[in-house]
C-alpha positions in Angstrom: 68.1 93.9 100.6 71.0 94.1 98.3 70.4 97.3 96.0 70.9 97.5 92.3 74.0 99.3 91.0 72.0 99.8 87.5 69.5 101.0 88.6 68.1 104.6 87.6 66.2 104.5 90.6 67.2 107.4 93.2 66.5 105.3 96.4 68.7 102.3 95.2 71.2 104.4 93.7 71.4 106.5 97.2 71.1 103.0 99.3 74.3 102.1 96.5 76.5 104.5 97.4 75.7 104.2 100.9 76.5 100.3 100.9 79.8 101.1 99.5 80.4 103.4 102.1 81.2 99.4 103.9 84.5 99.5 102.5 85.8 102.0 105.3 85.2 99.7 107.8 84.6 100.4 111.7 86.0 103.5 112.9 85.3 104.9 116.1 85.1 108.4 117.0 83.0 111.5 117.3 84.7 114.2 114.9 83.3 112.8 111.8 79.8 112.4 113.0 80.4 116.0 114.7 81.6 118.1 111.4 78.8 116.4 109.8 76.2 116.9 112.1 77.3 121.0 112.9 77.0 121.6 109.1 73.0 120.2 109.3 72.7 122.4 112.0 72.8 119.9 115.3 69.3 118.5 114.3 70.0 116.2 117.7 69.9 119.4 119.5 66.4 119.9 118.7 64.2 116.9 120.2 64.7 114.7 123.5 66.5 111.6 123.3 67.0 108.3 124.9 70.3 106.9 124.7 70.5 102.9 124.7 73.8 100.8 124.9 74.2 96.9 126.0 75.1 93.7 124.5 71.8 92.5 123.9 68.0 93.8 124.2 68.7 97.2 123.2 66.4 96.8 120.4 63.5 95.5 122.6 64.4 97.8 124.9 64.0 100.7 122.5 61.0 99.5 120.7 59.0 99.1 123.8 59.8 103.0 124.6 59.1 104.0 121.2 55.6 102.1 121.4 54.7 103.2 125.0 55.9 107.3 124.1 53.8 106.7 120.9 50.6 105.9 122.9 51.0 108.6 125.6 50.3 110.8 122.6 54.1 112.0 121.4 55.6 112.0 118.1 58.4 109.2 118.6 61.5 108.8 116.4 63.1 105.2 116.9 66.9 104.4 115.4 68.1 101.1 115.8 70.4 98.3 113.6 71.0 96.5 111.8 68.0 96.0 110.0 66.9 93.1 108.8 65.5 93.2 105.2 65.2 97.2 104.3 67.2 99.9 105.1 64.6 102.3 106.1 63.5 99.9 109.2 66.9 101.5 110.8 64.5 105.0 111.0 61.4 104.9 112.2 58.9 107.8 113.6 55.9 106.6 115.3 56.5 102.8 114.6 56.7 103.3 111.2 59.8 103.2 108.8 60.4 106.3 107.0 59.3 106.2 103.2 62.1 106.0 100.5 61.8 109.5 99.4 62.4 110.3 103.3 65.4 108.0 103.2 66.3 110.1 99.5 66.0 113.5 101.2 68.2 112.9 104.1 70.6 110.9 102.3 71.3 114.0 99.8 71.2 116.9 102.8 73.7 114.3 104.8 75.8 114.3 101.2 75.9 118.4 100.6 77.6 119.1 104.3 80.0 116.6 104.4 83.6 117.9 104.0 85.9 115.9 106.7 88.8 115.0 106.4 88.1 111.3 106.1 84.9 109.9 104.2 82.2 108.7 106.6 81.8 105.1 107.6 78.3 103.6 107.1 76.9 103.8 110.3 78.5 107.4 110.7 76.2 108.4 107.2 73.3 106.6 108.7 73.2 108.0 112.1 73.4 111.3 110.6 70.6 110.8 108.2 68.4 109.5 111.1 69.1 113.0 112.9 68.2 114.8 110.4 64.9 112.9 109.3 63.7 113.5 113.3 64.6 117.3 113.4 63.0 117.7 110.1 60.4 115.8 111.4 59.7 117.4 114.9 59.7 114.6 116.7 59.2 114.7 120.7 61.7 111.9 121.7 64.2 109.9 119.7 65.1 106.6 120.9 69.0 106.2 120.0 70.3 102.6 119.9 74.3 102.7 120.1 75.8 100.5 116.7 79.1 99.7 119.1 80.1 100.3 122.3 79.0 103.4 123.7 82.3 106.0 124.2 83.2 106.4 120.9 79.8 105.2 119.1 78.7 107.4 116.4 75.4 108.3 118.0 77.4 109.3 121.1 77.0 113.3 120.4 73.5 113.3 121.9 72.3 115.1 125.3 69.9 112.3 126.3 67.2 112.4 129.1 67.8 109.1 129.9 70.7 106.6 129.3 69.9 102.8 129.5 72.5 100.0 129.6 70.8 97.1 129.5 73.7 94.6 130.4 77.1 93.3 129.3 78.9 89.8 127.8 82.3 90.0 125.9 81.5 90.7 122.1 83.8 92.7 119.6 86.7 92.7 121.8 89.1 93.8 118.9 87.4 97.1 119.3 86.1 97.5 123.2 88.3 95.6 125.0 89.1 91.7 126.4 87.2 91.8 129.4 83.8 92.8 131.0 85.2 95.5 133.3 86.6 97.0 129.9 83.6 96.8 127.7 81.3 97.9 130.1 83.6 101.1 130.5 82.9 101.6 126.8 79.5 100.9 127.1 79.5 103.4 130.0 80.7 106.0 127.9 77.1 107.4 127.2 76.7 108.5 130.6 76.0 111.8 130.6 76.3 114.6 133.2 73.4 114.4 135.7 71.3 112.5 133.3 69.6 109.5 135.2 71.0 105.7 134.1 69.3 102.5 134.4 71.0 99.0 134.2 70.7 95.7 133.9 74.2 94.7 134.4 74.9 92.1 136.9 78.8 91.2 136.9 80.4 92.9 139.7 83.2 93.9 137.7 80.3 96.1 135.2 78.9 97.1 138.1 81.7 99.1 139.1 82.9 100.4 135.9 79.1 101.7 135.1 78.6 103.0 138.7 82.3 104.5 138.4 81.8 106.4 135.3 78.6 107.6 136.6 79.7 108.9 139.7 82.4 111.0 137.5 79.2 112.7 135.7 77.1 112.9 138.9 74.4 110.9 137.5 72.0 108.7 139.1 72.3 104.9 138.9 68.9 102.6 138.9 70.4 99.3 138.7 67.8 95.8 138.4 67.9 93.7 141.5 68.5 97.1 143.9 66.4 99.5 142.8 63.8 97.7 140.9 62.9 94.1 140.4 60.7 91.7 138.7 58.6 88.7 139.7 57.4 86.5 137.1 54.5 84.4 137.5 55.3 80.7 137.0 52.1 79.5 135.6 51.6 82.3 133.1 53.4 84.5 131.0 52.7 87.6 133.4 54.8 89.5 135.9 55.5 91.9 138.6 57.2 95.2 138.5 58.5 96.0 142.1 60.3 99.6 140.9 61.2 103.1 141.8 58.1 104.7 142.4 55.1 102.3 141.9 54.7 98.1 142.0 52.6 97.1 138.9 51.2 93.5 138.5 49.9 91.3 136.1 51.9 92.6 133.0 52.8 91.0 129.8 55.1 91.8 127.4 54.0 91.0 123.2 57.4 89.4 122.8 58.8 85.5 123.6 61.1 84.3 126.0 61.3 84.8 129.6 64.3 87.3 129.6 61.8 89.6 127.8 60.4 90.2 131.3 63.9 91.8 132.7 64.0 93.9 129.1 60.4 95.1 130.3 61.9 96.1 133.5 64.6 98.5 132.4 61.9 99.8 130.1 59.5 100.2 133.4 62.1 101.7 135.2 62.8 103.9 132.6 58.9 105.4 132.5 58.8 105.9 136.2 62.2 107.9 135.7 60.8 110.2 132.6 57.5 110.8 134.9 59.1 112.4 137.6 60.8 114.7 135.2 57.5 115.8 134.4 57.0 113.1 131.2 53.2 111.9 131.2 53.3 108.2 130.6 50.3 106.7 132.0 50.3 103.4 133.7 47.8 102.3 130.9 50.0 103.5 127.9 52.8 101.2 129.4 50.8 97.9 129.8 49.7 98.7 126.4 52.9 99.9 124.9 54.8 96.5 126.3 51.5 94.1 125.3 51.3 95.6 121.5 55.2 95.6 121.2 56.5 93.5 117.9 60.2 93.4 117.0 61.0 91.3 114.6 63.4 88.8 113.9 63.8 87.8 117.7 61.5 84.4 118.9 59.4 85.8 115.9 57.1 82.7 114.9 56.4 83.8 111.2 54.7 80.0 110.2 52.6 76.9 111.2 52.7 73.2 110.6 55.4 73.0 110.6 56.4 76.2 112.7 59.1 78.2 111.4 60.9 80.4 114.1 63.3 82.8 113.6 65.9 83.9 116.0 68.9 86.4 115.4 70.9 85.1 118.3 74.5 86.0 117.5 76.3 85.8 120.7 76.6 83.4 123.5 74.0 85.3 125.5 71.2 85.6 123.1 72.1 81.8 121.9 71.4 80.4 125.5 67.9 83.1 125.9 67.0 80.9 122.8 68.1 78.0 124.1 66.5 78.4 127.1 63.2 78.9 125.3 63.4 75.8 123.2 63.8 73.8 126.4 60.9 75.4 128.1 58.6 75.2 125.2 59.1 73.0 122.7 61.0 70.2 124.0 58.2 67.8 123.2 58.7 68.9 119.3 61.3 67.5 116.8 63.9 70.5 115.8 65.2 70.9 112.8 67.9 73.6 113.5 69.0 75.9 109.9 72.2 78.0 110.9 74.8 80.4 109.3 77.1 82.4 111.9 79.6 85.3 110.9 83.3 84.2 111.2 83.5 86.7 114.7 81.5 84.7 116.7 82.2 82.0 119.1 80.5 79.1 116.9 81.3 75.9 118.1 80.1 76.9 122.0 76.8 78.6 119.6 76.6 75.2 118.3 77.3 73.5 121.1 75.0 75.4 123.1 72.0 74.8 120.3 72.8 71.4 118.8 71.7 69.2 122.0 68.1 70.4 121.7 67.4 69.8 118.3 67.3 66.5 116.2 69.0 68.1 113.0 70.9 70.7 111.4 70.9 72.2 108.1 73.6 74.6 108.0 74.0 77.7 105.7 76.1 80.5 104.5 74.2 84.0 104.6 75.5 86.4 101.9 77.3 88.6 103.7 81.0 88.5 103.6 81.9 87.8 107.0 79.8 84.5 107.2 81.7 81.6 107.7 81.7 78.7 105.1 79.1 75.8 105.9 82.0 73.6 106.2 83.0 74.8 109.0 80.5 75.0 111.0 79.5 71.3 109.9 83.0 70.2 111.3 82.1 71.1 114.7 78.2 69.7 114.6 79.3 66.7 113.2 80.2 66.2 116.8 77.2 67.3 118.3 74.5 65.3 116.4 74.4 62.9 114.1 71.8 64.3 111.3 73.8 67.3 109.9 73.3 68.3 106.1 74.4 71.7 104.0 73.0 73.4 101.9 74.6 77.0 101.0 71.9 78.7 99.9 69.8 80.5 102.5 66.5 79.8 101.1 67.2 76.7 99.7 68.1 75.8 103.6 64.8 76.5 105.3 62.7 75.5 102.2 64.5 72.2 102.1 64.2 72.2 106.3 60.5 73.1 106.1 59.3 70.6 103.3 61.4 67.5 105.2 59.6 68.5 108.3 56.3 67.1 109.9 53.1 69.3 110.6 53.8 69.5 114.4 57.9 70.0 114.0 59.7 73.2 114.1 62.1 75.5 111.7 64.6 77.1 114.1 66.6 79.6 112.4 69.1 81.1 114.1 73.0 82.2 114.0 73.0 85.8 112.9 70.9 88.9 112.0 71.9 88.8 108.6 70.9 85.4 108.5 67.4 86.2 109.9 67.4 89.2 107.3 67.4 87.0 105.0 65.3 84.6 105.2 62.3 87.7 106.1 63.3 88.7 102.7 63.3 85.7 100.6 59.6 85.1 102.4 58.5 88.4 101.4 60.0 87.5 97.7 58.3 84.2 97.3 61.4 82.2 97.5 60.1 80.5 100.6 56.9 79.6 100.7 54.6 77.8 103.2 
């Protein structure tokens, strides 16, 4: 959502001055966040937390824990990003985004302590305001999804119960290093002293970085493939948990895509690990929590005839989870593929990745400033396929992709968040229609 500068409105003129706060870039480090956070009186000091770092499926990951928590009856807060049409999705507390008056408040009480030396980044203003809204709030657990990295990450002042790591592929390396062994140190920052960590890492070089840093901080390591596993069922969408404590069968998870099953896992492994620290999750909230869990904007089908399917795979990882689903489930359908990537991402082996399972390509430009002109991508699928048009508006894009489509075809959108974002938001504003 793009707020109104004009606008007399407190929650756009908060969400204004908050946007601007863009202009300071990334910066990592804690003192910021620290000063900030002392002078509101450690709010993250006053409710349990799970800490949550990776490349992808932290958000799964989280949202899955902030469902199942929910159920077993305790009052949840869930901070995750980016988000994808509205601000306020970034905090939630039971599953539900705080209201705009919420996102007001804390805004104001985040404004009145600063006094650093150095104005706050974005994500250093949001985190902030998200500890505040669950300490105000009461909340039982808070599920804290790291922005970058880990180490340095602005969310990084927490004492969590539990630290996940869900695994680890080579993404912003001007900021957390050139190689896996390096970023996975990063990542491996959140460690904490004692606290439990589960993982899903599975180079040998993040292996040893996560299992190094958390030997350093005497903390446990429950790492997928040792000391839990999954079985999935080949003729349904069902699995087996083979974990720590317990083997659970027959569950399903609310989400697409078969790598869903090893983001349930960590989140499985993670329940049996909050139980025996005296946590009461019951086997029933977790089935339950991981059938009814929705997070949008990944594999989210969001139209019929044709289907319109929207993916925010932004890296080579996520591109080839999608990819990986299209060939399992809709390689009998004709693809009409409607993409805009940001200019750090590795777009031609995206596009190269994509382009082979789909029979067109309408590409796109989402509004943000890092997204990389239309041109270029077209230069690269050019080479790829054949049928390759542009059309630079994002709506414009999948409306024109949708209405040149037959009943049984399908609307991929993918490329970026932003992109995803979006197109959720000109949907919800009528400018794509069905």
């Amino acid at each position: 959502m793009t707020p109104n500068p004009l606008s007399n409105d407190p929650y756009q003129a908060c969400l204004t001055a908050m946007y601007q706060l863009h202009r300071f870039g990334i910066i990592l480090g804690l003192s910021t966040i620290q000063t900030i956070l002392k002078n509101l009186g450690n709010p993250q000091s006053n409710f349990r937390s799970i800490h949550i770092a990776g490349t992808n499926g932290k958000g799964s990951v989280a949202s899955a824990l902030a469902q199942i928590l929910a159920l077993a009856g305790y009052k949840v807060g869930l901070y995750t990003s980016p988000h994808l049409v509205r601000f306020n999705e970034r905090i939630c507390i039971n599953n539900q985004p705080i209201p705009d008056d919420r996102v007001v408040k804390s805004y104001e009480a985040v404004k009145a302590v600063h006094q650093g030396d150095r104005e706050p980044t974005f994500f250093e203003f949001s985190t902030a305001m998200a500890f505040h809204e669950f300490g105000r709030a009461q909340v039982d657990w808070a599920i804290i999804e790291t922005g970058m990295g880990g180490r340095l990450d602005a969310t990084n002042v927490i004492t969590p119960a539990l630290t996940i790591i869900t695994n680890i592929s080579l993404e912003h390396q001007m900021y957390l290093g050139n190689t896996i062994a390096k970023i996975a140190a990063e990542k491996a920052g959140i460690i904490k002293q004692n606290c439990p960590v589960v993982t899903g890492v599975a180079q040998k070089s993040a292996i040893r970085a996560v299992e190094t840093a958390a030997r350093d901080k005497n903390a446990p390591v429950y790492r997928m493939g040792d000391a839990f596993r999954i079985r999935r069922h080949p003729r349904s969408d069902s699995f087996t948990y083979t974990g720590i404590d317990h083997t659970w069968k027959g569950l399903r998870t609310g989400l697409l895509g078969s790598h869903q099953a090893g983001n349930a896992a960590l989140v499985l492994a993670g329940c049996e690990l909050l139980n025996r620290n005296g946590v009461n999750i019951a086997f029933d909230h977790i089935r339950k929590g991981l059938l009814e869990q929705r997070w949008p904007g990944r594999l989210e089908v969001v139209a019929q005839q044709p289907m319109l399917l929207l993916d925010g795979a932004h890296n080579m990882m996520a591109v080839r989870e999608l990819a990986g689903y299209l060939r399992a489930h809709l390689k009998e359908k004709k693809i009409a593929l409607v993409s805009g990537i940001l200019d750090d991402k590795a777009y031609p082996d995206m596009l190269r990745c994509l382009l082979p399972l789909c029979d067109r390509a309408v590409l796109t430009q989402p509004k943000i400033d890092r997204s990389l002109p239309p041109d270029t991508l077209y230069d690269v699928a050019k080479g790829i396929i054949s049928d390759v048009s542009v059309v630079k508006s994002v709506p414009a894009a999948v409306s024109h992709a949708m209405e040149t489509s037959a009943k049984d075809d399908v609307v991929c959108v993918a490329g970026s968040l932003y992109l995803v974002g979006e197109v959720k938001e000109a949907i919800e504003n009528g400018q794509i229609s069905f």
